[in-house]
PLY file of the C-alpha trace (Angstrom):
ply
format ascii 1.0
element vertex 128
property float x
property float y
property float z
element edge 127
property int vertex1
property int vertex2
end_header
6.66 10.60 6.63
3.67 12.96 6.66
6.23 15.89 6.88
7.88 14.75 3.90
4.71 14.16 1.92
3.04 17.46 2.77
6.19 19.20 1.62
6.46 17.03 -1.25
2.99 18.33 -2.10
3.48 21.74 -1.88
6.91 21.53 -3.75
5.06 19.87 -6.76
1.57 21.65 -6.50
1.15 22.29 -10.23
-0.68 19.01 -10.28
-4.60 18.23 -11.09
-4.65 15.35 -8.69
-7.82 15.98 -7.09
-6.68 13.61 -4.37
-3.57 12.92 -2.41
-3.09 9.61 -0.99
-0.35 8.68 1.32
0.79 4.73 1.09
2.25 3.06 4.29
2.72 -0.18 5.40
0.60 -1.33 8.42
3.48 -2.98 10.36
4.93 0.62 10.49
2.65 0.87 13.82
4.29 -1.63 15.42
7.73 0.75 15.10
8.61 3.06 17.84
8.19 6.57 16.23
5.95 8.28 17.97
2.57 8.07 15.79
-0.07 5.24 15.49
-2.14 4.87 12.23
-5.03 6.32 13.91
-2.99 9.62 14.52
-0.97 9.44 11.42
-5.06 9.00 9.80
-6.18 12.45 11.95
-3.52 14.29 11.30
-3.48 13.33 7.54
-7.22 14.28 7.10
-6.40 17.60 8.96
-4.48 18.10 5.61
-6.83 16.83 2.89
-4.61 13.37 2.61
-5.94 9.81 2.44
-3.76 7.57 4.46
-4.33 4.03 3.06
-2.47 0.97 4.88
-0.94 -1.85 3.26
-1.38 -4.79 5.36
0.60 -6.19 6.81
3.11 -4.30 4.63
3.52 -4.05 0.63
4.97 -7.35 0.28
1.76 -8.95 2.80
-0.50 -6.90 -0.67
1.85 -8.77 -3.22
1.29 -11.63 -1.79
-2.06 -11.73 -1.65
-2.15 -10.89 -5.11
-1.05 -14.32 -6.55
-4.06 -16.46 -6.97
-5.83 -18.47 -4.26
-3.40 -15.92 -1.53
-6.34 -13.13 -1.81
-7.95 -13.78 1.69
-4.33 -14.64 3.60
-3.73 -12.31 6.72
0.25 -12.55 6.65
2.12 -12.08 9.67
5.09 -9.13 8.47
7.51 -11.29 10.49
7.73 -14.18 7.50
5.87 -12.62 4.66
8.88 -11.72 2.31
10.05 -15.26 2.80
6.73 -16.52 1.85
6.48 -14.21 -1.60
10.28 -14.85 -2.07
9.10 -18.98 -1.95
6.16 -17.77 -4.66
8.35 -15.15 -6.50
11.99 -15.80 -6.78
12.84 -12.84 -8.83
11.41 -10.79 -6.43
13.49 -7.96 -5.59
12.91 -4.88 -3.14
12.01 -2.66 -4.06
10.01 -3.54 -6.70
9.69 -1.28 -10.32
6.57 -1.17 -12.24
7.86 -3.02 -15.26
8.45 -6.07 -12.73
4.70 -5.75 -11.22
3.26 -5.13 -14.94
5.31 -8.61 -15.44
4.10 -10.31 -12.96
0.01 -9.08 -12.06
-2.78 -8.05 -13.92
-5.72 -5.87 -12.96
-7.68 -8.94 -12.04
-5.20 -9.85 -9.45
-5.34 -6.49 -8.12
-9.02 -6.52 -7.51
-9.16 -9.95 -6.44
-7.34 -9.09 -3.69
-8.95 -5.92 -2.95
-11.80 -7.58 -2.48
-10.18 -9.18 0.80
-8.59 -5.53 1.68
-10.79 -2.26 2.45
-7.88 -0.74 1.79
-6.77 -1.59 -1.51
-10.29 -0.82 -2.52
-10.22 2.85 -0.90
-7.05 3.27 -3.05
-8.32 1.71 -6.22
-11.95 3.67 -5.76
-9.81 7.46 -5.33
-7.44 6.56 -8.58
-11.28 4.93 -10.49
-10.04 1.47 -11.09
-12.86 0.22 -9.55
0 1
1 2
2 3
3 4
4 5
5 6
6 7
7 8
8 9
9 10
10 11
11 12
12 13
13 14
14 15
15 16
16 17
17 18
18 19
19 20
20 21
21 22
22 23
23 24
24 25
25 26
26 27
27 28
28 29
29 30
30 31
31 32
32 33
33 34
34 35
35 36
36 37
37 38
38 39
39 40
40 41
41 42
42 43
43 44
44 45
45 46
46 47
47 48
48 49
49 50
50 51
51 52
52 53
53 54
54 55
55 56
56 57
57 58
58 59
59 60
60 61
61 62
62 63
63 64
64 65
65 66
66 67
67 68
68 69
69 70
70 71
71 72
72 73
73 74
74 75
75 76
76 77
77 78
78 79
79 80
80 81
81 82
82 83
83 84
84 85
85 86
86 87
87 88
88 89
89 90
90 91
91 92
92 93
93 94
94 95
95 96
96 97
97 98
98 99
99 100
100 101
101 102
102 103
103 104
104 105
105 106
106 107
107 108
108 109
109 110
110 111
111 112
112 113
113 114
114 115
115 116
116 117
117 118
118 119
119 120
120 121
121 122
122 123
123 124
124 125
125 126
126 127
């Protein structure tokens, strides 16, 4: 994933981004591929990339993002069942005109203020 990021970087490297942040869901630990988070972090950094972990996974962040879900700590296991139960158009993956449909800002930084995380990511793009 780094591999394919890095290259992805240097293939496109006409743009301003002052920062490069590389998205990845925190259960992807628990897979057998050879890197934890903390490497995939050192070996990121080594590069000048931000790793930032959705927890458990992107569909643990959305969620958290309906109201009263900010502080849950969903197990990856049973969490698209749960946000299937709360959102039954959800579909994966998910486009931004269905998120735009579905959250606002305000649900976004509700729930990063659960998720050091989400509020590294929202603090490097200035949304907070």
């Amino acid at each position: 994933m780094l591999k394919d990021a890095l290259h992805f970087r240097k293939r496109n490297d006409r743009s301003k981004a002052k920062e490069c942040i590389l998205l990845v869901d925190g259960d992807r630990s628990a897979q057998d591929d050879g890197w934890s988070l903390s490497q995939l972090r050192e070996e990121a950094a080594k590069h000048k990339m931000t790793v930032c972990v959705q927890i458990p996974n992107q569909e643990g962040l959305l969620l958290r993002m309906m109201p009263g879900r900010a502080a849950l700590k969903p197990n990856s296991s049973i969490v698209q069942e749960k946000l299937r139960r709360m959102w039954p158009e959800y579909r994966k993956p998910v486009d931004a005109y269905m998120l735009a449909a579905k959250f606002s800002l305000d649900d976004l930084l509700r729930a990063a203020k659960h998720d050091s995380e989400l509020k590294t990511l929202l603090s490097i793009i200035r949304l907070i």
